[in-house]
N, C-alpha and C positions, 0 to 999 in steps of 0.2 A: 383630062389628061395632064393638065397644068398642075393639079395637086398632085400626082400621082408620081411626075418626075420629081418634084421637090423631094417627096418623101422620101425619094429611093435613094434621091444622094446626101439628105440625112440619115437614111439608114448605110450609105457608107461613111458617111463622117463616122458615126456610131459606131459600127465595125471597127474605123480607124481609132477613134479611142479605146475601146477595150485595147485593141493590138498594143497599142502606145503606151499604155497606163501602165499592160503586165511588162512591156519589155523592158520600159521607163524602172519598176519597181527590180524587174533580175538584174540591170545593171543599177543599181542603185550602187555599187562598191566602185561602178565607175565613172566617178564623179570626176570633176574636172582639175580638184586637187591632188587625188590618185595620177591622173591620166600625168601632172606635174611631174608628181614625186617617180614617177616608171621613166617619164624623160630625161630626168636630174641621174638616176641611178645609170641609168645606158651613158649617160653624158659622161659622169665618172666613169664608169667602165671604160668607155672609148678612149677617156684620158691615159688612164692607167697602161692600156695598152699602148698609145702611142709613145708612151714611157719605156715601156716594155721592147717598142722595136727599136727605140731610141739609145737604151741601151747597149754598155759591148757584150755586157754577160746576160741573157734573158734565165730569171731564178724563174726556177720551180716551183719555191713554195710561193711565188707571188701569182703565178698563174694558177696553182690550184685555190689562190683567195679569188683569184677573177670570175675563175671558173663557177665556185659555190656563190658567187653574189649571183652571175647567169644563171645560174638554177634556180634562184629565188626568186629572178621578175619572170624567168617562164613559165615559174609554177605558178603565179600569180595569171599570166595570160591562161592558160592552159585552166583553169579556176574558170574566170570569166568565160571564155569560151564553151566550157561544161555546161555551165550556168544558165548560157542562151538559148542551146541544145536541148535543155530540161524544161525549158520555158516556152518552147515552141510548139512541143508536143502537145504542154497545154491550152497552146494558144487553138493549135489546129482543131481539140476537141470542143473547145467554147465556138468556135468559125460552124460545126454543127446545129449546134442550139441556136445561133443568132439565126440561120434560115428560118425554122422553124416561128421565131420572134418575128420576121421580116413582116408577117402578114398584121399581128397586131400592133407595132409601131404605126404602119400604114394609116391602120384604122382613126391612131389616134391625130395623127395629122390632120387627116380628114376631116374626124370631127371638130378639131379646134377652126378650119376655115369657116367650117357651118355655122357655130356657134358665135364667130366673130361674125359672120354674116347676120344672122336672125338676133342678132345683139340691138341690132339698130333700136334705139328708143321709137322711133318714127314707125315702123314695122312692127313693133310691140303693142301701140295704142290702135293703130289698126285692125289689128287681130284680136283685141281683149272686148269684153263687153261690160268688165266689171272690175272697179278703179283696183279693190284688193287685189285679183287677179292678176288682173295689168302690172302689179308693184312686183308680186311675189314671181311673178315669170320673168319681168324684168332684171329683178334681184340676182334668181339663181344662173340665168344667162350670162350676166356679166360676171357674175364669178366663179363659173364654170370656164369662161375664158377665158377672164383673168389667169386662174390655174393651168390655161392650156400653155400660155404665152409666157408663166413664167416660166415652167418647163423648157419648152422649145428654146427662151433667151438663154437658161442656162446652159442647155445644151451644147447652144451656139459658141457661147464665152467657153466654156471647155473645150469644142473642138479647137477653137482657134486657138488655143493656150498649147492642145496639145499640138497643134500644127506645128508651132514654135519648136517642143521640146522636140518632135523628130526632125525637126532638122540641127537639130544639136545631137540629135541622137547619132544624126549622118555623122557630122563632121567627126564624134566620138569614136563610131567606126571605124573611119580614115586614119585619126588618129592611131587606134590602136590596132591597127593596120600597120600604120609604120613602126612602129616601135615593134611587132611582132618581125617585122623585115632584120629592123636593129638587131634584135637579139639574134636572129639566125645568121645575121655575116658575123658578127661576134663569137658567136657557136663554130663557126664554120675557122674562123680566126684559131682561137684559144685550142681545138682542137691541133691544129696544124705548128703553132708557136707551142705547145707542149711537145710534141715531138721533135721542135728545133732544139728546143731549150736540154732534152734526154742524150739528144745526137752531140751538142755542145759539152755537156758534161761528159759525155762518156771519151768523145775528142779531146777534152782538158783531161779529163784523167790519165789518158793514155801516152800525152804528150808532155805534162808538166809533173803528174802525182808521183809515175812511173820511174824509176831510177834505174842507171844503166848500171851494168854488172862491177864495174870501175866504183861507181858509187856505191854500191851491194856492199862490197867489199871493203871500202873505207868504214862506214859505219858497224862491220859488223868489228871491226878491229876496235872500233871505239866501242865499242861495248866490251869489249872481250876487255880492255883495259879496266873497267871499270871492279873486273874478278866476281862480279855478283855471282854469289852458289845456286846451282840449280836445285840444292836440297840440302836437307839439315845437314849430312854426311860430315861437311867441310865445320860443323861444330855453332856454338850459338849464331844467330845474324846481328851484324853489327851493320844497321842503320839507321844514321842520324835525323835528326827531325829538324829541317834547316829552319822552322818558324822559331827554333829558339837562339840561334846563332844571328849576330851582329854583324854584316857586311861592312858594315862602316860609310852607309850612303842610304838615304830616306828614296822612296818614288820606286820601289825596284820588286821585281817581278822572279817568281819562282814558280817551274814546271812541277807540278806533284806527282808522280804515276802510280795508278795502284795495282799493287804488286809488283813481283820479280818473276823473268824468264823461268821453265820455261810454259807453265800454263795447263798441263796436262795430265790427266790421269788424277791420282790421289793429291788432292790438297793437306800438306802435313799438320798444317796451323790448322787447316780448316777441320782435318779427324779429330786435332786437340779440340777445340769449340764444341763439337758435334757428341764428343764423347761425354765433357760435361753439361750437356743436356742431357743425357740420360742416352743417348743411342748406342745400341750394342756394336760390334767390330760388323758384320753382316748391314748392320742398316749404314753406317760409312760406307763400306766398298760398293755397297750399291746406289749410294748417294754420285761415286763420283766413274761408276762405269758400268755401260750398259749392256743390255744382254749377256750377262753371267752366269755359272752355277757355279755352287760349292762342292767340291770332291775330293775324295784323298786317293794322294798320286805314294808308291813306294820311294823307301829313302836309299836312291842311288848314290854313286858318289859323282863328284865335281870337280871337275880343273880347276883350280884357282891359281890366277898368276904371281911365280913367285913364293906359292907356300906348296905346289905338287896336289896332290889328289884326296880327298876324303869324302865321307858322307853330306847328303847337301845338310839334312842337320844339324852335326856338327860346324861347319860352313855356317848356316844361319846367325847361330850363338856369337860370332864376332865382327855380326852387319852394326855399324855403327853411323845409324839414319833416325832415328828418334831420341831424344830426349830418353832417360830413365826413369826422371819422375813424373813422366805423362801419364794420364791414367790410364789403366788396364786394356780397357777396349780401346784406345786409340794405337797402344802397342801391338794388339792383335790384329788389327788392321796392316799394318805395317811389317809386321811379321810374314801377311797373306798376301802381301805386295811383294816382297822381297823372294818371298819363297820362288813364286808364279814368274818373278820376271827373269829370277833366276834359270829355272828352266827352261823359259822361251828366249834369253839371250841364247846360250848353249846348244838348243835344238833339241832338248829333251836330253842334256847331259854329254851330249854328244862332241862338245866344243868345249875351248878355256872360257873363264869369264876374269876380266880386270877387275882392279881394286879399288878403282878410283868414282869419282862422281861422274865420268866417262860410259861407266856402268855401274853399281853400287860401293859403298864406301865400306872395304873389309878391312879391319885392323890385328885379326886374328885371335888366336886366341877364344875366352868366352866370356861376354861381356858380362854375363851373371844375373844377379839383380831382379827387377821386374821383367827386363828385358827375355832374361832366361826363362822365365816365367809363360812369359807370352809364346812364345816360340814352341814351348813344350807344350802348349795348351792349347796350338793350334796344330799340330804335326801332322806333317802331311797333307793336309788342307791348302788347295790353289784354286785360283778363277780359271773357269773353263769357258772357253766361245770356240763353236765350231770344232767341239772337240779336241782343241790342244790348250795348254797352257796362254796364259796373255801374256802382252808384256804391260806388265802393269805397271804402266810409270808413275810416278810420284813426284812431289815439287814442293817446296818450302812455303810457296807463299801467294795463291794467287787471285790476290785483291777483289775477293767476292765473287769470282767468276772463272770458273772452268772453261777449256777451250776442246777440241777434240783434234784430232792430230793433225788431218790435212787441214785445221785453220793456223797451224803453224808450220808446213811446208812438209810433215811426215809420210804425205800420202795418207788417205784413206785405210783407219782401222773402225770394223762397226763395234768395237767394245768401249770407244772414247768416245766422248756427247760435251755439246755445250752443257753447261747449266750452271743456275742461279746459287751461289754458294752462303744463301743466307737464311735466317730461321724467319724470314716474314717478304713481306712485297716493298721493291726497292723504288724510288720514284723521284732521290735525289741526292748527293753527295752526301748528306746528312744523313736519311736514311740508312745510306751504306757504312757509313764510320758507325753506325749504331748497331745493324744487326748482322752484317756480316760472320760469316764464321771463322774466319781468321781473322779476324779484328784486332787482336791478340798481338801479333806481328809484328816486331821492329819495324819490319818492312812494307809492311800493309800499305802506307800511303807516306811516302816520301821524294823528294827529290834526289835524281840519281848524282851521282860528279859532283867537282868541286875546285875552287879556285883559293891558292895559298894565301895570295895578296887582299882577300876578301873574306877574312873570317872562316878557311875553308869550309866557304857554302856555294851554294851552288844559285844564290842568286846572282842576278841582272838587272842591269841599269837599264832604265826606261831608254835611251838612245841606244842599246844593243839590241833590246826588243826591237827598236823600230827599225833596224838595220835587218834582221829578221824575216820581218814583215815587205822592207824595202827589195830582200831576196827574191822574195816571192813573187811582187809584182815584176821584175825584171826579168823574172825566167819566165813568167806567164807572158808577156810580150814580146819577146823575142828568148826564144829556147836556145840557140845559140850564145848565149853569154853564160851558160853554167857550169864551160870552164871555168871560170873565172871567180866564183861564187862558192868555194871552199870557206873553211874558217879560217879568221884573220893569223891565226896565234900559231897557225903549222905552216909550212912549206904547198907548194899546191901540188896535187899527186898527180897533176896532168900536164906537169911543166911548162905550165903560163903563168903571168901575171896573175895573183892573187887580186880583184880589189877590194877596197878598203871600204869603209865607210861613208865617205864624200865622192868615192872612184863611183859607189854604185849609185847613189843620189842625183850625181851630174850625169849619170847615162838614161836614169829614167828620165829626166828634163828634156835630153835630148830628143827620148821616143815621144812626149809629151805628156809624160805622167809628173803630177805630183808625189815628192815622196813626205815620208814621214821623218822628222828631227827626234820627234818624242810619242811616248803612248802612257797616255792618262788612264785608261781604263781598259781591263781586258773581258769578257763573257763568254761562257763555255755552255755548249750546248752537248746534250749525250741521252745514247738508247739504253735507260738502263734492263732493258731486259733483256742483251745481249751484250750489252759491258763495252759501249765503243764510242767511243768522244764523237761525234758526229761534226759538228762548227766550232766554229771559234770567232771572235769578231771583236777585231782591233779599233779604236778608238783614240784620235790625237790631234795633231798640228794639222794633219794632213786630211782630216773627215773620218771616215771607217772603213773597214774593209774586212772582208769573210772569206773564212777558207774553210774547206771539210779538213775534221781530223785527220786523216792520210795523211792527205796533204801537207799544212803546218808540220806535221811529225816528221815527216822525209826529211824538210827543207830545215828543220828546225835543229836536227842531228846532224845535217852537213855542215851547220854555219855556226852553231852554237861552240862559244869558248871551252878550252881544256879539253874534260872529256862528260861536260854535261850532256846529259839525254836524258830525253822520253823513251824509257824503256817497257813499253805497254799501251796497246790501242784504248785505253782508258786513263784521263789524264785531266788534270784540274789546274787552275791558274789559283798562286797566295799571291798577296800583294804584302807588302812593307811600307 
């Protein structure tokens, strides 16, 4: 019976190493410098996040960095875990055969007791009668034992080797056990801090980006100051390209916007571009409006203010919105514009139509020319959606990118669409000064306004920028002070104290913010496949600080000197 129990709990030690040796090999990837490097990455995470609540502003895009590192160590655990799973299966079908094995391990235990027994030299010469005999039975005895015992020692030194490795294997378990815990409060975190951080933004935007109808209104007067033509009508565009004017001061900063108001419908510069590529009058107007057809409508007559009644025709011949030496299909374009919007101002003829860029620019008469040309060449020919005439607006210039009505406050028409106004894929300010279709442009990429006493340009001194910038954080901290947060250089239109410069410095000290004196460096960030400054991030005396584009832009048109502005959700930083 005494060899019989031994056997069996060699034959469990034996079971236990197979078990041990395959599990030992499936977690071979988790080893103890693994198990390190999962604890170091949770360790940062945690940090990060204790960052994160530490924070007054919890970003977005730092939580979706958080986030995708947690996806990498769970895929990691989630691996492991598989792993074990797969290796179990095989363990359970090996825990088969090894019964079957149970009986012959037995055996051999067995026989090595025997054999060590009947080994005795003493018991040898007893039983032999013949000295060779005696040797060669001797001989193979002992090294049948021999073999038995080396067997069995090794056995023994692997069990107890592997005894060791599972209890490392435990503690590895335990291990990643907790770290499996880590990651799911973490999970459970990041989840919950993303939806603080959405709730946050959408509360700043609403409270700080948002401007009241007072402010609406100021700015749009500054604009309106500024006289930019919403289309060629008003005759060639004259804007400056302030990179080549002299301020009279190094370190100074200029807003660039690309394009001009108002964004919609036919891009003029951009039909010019488009036509010298080769594209007919058809493949424009369907470049820049959707859901169309071409149809020819009869030539009624038309109010026109100011000149009494005639055929729309005739009418047409003294629209003066393009250029004359444009090419051919960019004028027919334009022709098919003016025609269409003619009749959907009117109602189908039914109404007067003005003469001004209010509504098209009529000077009378007939402008002749290619212009005549186009007109006759496309008679009778409008865009049709749903059956009636569009109003097919048109615009001078809009910095690579179409907008569609209600992104400019028109309401909802389905024949206007965003889109991309370039002949390739845009991916960066460069890109766009390259392939844009209005490239062309005086106006394409310039800064708006301008200051007499500074080389009339419209740059800015690094301390006006950060004064700017200083806005921003003082209305973001307390919303209550944006009375007072006009531009320096006007009257305040809400009849309070204007402050200044050091007025708003020493009030952020007081809420306890640092301000900024100067800005060394500025960084623009933007979606170019929807054409919209996204950040911006100030750099200076004071550290850095980010604002979405909106934002800066509001803040940037109420406080900025004269009558500079960002006149477009698409805008770039020059430095001097």
């Amino acid at each position: 019976m005494m060899p019989r129990k031994k056997g069996f709990r060699l034959q469990v030690l034996v079971y236990s190493i197979l078990f041990l040796s395959t599990v030992i090999c499936t977690l071979s990837t988790v080893r103890a410098d693994e198990i390190e490097d999962l604890q170091k990455q949770i360790n940062e995470l945690s940090s990060a996040r204790e960052q994160s609540v530490a924070a007054t502003k919890p970003l977005e895009g730092q939580l979706s960095s958080l986030k995708r590192q947690l996806a990498q160590i769970q895929t990691s655990l989630d691996n492991l875990s598989s792993n074990i799973k797969k290796k179990q299966k095989e363990l359970d079908s090996r825990e088969e055969k090894l019964v079957k094995q149970q009986v012959i391990l037995e055996e051999r235990v067995r026989s090595y007791y025997k054999r060590s027994y009947f080994a005795n030299p003493i018991l040898v010469i007893l039983s032999s009668s013949h000295s060779g005999e005696l040797f060669r039975e001797l001989s193979y005895r002992q090294t049948v034992a021999m073999e038995d015992k080396n067997i069995i020692t090794s056995v023994t030194s692997e069990v107890l080797d592997l005894l060791t490795q599972k209890e490392k294997l435990e503690k590895d378990k335990v291990s990643l056990a907790s770290l499996q815990e880590q990651v799911d409060k973490n999970a459970d975190f990041l989840g919950g801090e993303v939806k603080k951080a959405k709730e946050f933004q959408a509360e700043l935007s609403s409270k700080i980006a948002s401007l009241t109808a007072k402010q609406q209104q100021i700015i749009a007067a500054k604009l309106g100051s500024l006289n930019l033509p919403t289309s060629l009508g008003a005759g060639p565009l004259f804007c400056t390209d302030d990179r080549n004017l002299n301020p009279g001061f190094s370190g100074g900063f200029a807003f660039f916007t690309f394009g001009i108001p108002h964004r919609v419908g036919m891009n003029q510069y951009g039909a010019l571009g488009r036509a010298r590529s080769g594209q007919n009058y058809q493949d424009i107007l369907r470049a820049y409006f959707d859901s169309i057809s071409f149809e020819k409508r009869p030539n009624g007559n038309i109010k026109v203010q100011g000149y009494g009644e005639m055929p729309l025709e005739t009418y047409l011949l003294g629209i003066y919105e393009m250029p004359d030496s444009w090419p051919t299909e960019a004028l027919k374009a334009q022709a098919i514009s003016a025609r269409s919007y003619a009749l959907a101002y009117t109602d189908n003829l039914s109404k007067e139509i003005c003469t001004t860029q209010s509504c098209q620019v009529y000077k009378g008469g007939n402008k002749g020319g290619n212009w005549e040309s186009a007109v006759k060449a496309t008679e009778g020919e409008v865009l049709i959606s749903g059956g009636q005439p569009i109003s097919a607006w048109y615009s001078s210039t809009d910095g690579g990118y179409t907008y569609s009505s209600s992104d400019v406050g028109w309401g909802s028409r389905p024949w206007t669409k965003r889109t991309k106004d370039s002949s390739g894929d845009i991916g960066s300010f460069s890109d766009l000064n390259a392939k844009a279709y209005d490239k062309d442009s005086p106006c394409f990429y310039a800064a708006q306004g301008f200051r007499s006493e500074f080389g009339k340009s419209a740059w800015l001194k690094s301390s006006e920028v950060a004064d700017i910038v200083n806005v921003i954080k003082l209305a973001r901290v307390d919303s209550g002070t944006r009375a007072h947060l006009y531009q320096q250089d006007k009257s305040n239109p809400e009849g309070v104290e204007n402050w200044d410069f050091e007025k708003v410095k020493s009030e952020l000290k007081v809420r306890g913010q640092t301000p900024f004196s100067s800005i060394s460096d500025i960084s623009v960030s933007a979606d170019f496949s929807t054409g919209q400054t996204t950040g911006i991030t100030f750099s200076g005396d004071a550290g850095t600080e980010s604002f979405s584009g909106g934002e800066f832009k509001n803040f940037f048109n109420l406080r900025a000197p004269a009558n500079i502005q960002i006149v477009g959700s698409l805008f770039n930083v020059e430095r001097k």
